[in-house]
C-alpha positions in Angstrom: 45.8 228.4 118.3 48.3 231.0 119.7 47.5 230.4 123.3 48.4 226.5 122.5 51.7 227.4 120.2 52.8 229.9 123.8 51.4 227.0 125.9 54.0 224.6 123.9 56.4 226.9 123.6 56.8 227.6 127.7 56.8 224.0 128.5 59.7 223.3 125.9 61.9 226.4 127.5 61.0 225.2 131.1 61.9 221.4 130.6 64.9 222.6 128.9 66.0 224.6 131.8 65.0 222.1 134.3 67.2 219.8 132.4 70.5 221.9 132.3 69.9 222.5 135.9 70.2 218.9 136.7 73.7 218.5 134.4 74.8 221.5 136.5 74.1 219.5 139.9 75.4 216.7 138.7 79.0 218.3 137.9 79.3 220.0 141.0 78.6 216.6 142.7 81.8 214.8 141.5 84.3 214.1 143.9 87.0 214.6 141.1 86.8 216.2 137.5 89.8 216.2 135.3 90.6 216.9 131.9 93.5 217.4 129.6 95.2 220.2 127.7 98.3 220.8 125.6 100.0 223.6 125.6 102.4 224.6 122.7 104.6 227.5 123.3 105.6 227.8 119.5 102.4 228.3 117.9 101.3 232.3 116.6 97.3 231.7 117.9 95.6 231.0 121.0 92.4 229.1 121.8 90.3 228.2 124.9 89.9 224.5 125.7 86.3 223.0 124.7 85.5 219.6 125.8 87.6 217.5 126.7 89.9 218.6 123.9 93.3 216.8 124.7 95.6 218.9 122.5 94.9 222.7 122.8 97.8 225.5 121.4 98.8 229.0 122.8 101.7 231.8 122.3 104.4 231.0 125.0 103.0 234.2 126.8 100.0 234.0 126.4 97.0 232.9 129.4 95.4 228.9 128.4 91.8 228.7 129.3 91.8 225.1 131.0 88.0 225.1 132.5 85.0 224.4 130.4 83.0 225.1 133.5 83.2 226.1 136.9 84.3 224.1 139.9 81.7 224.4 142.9 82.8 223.5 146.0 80.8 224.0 149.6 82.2 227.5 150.6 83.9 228.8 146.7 83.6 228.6 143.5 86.6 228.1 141.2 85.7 229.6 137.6 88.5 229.4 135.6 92.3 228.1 136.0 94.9 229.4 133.3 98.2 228.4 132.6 101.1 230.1 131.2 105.2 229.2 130.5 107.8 231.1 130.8 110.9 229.8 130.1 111.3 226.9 133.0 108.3 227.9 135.0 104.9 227.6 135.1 102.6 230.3 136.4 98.8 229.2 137.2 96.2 231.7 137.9 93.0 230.4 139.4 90.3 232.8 139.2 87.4 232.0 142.1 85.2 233.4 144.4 84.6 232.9 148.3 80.7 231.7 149.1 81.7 233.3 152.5 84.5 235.4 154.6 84.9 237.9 151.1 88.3 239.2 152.5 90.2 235.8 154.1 92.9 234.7 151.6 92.4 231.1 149.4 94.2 229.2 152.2 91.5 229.5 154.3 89.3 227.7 151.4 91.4 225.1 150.4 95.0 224.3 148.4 96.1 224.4 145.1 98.9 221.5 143.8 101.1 221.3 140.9 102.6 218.3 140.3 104.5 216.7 137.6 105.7 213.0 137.3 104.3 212.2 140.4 106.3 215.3 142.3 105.0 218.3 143.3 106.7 221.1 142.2 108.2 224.0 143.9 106.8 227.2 144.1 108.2 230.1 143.1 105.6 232.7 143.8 102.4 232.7 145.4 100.0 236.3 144.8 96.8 236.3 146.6 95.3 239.5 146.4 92.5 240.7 148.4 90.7 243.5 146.4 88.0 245.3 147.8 84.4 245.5 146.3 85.9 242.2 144.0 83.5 239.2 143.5 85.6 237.0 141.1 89.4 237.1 142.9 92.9 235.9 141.1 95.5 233.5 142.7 98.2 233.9 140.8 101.5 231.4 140.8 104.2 230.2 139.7 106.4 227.1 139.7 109.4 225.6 138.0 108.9 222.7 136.2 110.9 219.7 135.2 111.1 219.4 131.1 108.6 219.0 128.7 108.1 215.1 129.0 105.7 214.8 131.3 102.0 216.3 131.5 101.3 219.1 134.7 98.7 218.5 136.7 96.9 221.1 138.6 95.0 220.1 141.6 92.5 222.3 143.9 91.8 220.8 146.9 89.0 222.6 149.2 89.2 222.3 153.5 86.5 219.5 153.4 88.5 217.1 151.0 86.6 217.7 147.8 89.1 217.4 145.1 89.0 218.5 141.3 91.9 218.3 138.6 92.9 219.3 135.5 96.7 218.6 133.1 97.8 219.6 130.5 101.4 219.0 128.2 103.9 221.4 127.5 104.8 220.9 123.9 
């Protein structure tokens, strides 16, 4: 009786992990992946987005989770993408890591672009640090944006075309 409840037991947890390895696949597959977030600079709490959650609320100074899961591309990995405002400006930091060349900067990977409306938006600041002995590596920056109308969209772009997006509204 035990050696058929362990028997049962194992086959469960290995079709179970055979089958979140196959949604894991699949998601890295897709040629574009977007979702949408709102960000309200007026509210006291802060949350991480879940799902496709299309109205999400964080402190004006305070980091806004937009990933539910990581973005797999052929040579990095982008893990998570926050945004914050400031006053007029937007700052993004995209938190990845490099499958290969550990020290070449994130232009050698790819590109990141904010647009709103349809335009892209200028840049203000662009911090690409190169830590040593770091895994997971920030990109942090900034951009001005133009009112609170219109959704931001953040769009990483690697070398080989593969594209992924996420928006979100300033409220």
């Amino acid at each position: 009786m035990k050696k058929t409840t362990i028997l049962l037991l194992s086959s469960a947890f290995f079709l179970l992990g055979g089958c979140t390895n196959n949604s894991d696949n699949s998601e890295s597959k897709n040629d574009a992946t977007s979702s949408s977030v709102s960000v309200t600079t007026s509210s006291k709490s802060s949350s991480k987005a879940s799902g496709n959650s299309s109205s999400q609320a964080v402190v004006g100074d305070d980091d806004m989770a937009l990933l539910n899961s990581s973005w797999k591309y052929n040579k990095f990995t982008v893990h998570q993408i926050e945004a914050e405002v400031d006053d007029d400006q937007v700052e993004v930091k995209v938190e990845w890591e490099p499958k290969t060349e550990k020290k070449a900067p994130f232009a050698n990977f790819g590109q990141v672009k904010v647009t709103q409306n349809g335009k892209t938006l200028s840049s203000v600041e662009n911090d690409d640090d190169i830590d040593e002995g770091e895994t997971i590596r920030d990109l942090d920056l900034t951009y001005n944006f133009e009112g609170k109308t219109n959704p931001i969209k953040i769009e990483i772009t690697s070398a080989d075309g593969e594209k992924h997006s996420v928006s979100f509204q300033i409220q």
